[in-house]
C-alpha positions as CSV (number, residue, x, y, z in Angstrom):
1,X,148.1,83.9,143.9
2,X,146.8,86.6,141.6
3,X,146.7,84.3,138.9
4,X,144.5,82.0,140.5
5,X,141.9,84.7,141.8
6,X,141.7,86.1,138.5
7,X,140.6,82.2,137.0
8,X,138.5,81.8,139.5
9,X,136.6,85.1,139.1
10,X,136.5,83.9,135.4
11,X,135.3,80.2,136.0
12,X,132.3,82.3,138.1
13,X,131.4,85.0,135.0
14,X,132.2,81.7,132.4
15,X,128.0,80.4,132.8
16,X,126.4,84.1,133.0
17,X,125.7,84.5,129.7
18,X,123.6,81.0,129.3
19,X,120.9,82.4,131.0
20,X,121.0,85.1,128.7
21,X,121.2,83.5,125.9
22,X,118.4,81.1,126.7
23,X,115.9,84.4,127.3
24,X,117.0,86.0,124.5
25,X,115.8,82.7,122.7
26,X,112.7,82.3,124.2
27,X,111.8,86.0,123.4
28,X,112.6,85.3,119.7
29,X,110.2,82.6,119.9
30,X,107.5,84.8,121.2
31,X,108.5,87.3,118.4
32,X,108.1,84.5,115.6
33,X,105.3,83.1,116.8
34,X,103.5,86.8,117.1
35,X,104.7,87.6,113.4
36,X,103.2,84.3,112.2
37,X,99.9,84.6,114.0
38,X,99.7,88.7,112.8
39,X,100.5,87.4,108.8
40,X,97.9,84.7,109.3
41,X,95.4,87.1,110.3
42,X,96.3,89.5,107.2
43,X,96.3,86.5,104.4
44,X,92.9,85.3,106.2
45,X,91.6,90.0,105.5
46,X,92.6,90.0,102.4
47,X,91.0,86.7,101.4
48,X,87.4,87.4,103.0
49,X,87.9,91.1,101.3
50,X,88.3,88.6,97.9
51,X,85.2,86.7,98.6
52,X,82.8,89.1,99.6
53,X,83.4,90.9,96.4
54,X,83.1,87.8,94.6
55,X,79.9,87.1,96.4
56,X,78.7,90.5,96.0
57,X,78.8,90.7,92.4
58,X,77.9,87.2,91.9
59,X,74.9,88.2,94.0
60,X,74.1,91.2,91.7
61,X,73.8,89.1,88.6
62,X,72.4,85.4,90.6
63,X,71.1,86.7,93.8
64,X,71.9,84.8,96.9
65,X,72.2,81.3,95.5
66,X,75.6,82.6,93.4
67,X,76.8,84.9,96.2
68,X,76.7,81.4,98.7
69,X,78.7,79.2,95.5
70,X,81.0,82.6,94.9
71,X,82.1,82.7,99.0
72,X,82.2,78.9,99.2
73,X,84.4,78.8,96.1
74,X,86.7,81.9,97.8
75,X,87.0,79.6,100.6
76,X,84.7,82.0,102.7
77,X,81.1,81.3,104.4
78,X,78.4,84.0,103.3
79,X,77.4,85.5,107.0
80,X,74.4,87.8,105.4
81,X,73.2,88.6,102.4
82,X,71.0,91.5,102.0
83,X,69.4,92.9,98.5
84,X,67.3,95.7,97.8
85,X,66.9,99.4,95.4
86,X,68.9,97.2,92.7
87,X,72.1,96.5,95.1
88,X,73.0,93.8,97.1
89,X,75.1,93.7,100.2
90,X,77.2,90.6,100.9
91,X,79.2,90.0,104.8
92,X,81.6,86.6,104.1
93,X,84.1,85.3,106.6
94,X,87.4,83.8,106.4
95,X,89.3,82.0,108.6
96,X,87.8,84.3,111.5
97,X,87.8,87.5,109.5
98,X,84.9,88.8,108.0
99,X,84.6,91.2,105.3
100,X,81.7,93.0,104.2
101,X,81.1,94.2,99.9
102,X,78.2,95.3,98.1
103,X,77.2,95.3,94.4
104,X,74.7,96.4,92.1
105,X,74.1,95.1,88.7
106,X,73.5,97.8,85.9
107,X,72.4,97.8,82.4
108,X,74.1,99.4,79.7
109,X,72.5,102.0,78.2
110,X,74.3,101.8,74.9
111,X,73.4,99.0,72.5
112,X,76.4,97.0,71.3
113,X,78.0,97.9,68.7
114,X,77.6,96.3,65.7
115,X,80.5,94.1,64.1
């Protein structure tokens, strides 16, 4: 008799841990899906951060014609583009992040040197 209480008490604990298991599951799924959405969201920084310094520089030396081809080229879209006292501020966004960069163009005060 003591056997059979002790395999039915088993049989009873034997389907507790699928519930378990299935949660523990369905949080890793959460978890992925939060560390996929999170590295997304870095890539899409760091590549508005590229284009707005593309844009600005490109800006500095083509004004706002070259900073629109330098953010479209960066995959971004030039937000605003403001210029003025010989520097030029650039906003692009990519992806949902935006990014903001600013550039001036200076002359060298050095002539070349000669060959």
């Amino acid at each position: 008799m003591n056997d059979c209480v002790r395999n039915d008490h088993a049989r009873r604990q034997a389907g507790q841990a699928i519930p378990l298991v299935a949660a523990l599951a369905a949080m890793a799924a959460v978890l992925l899906l939060a560390v996929g959405h999170l590295g997304g969201r870095v890539a899409d920084a760091a590549r508005a951060r590229t284009a707005a310094d593309a844009a600005a520089l490109a800006g500095a030396a083509h004004g706002r014609s070259g900073a629109l081809s330098m953010a479209a080229e960066n995959g971004g879209v030039l937000v605003s583009y403001a210029d003025g006292d010989g520097t030029v501020r650039v906003t692009v966004t990519v992806g949902g992040e935006s990014a903001t960069a600013r550039a001036a163009m200076l002359a060298d005060e050095q002539p070349p040197a000669e060959p």
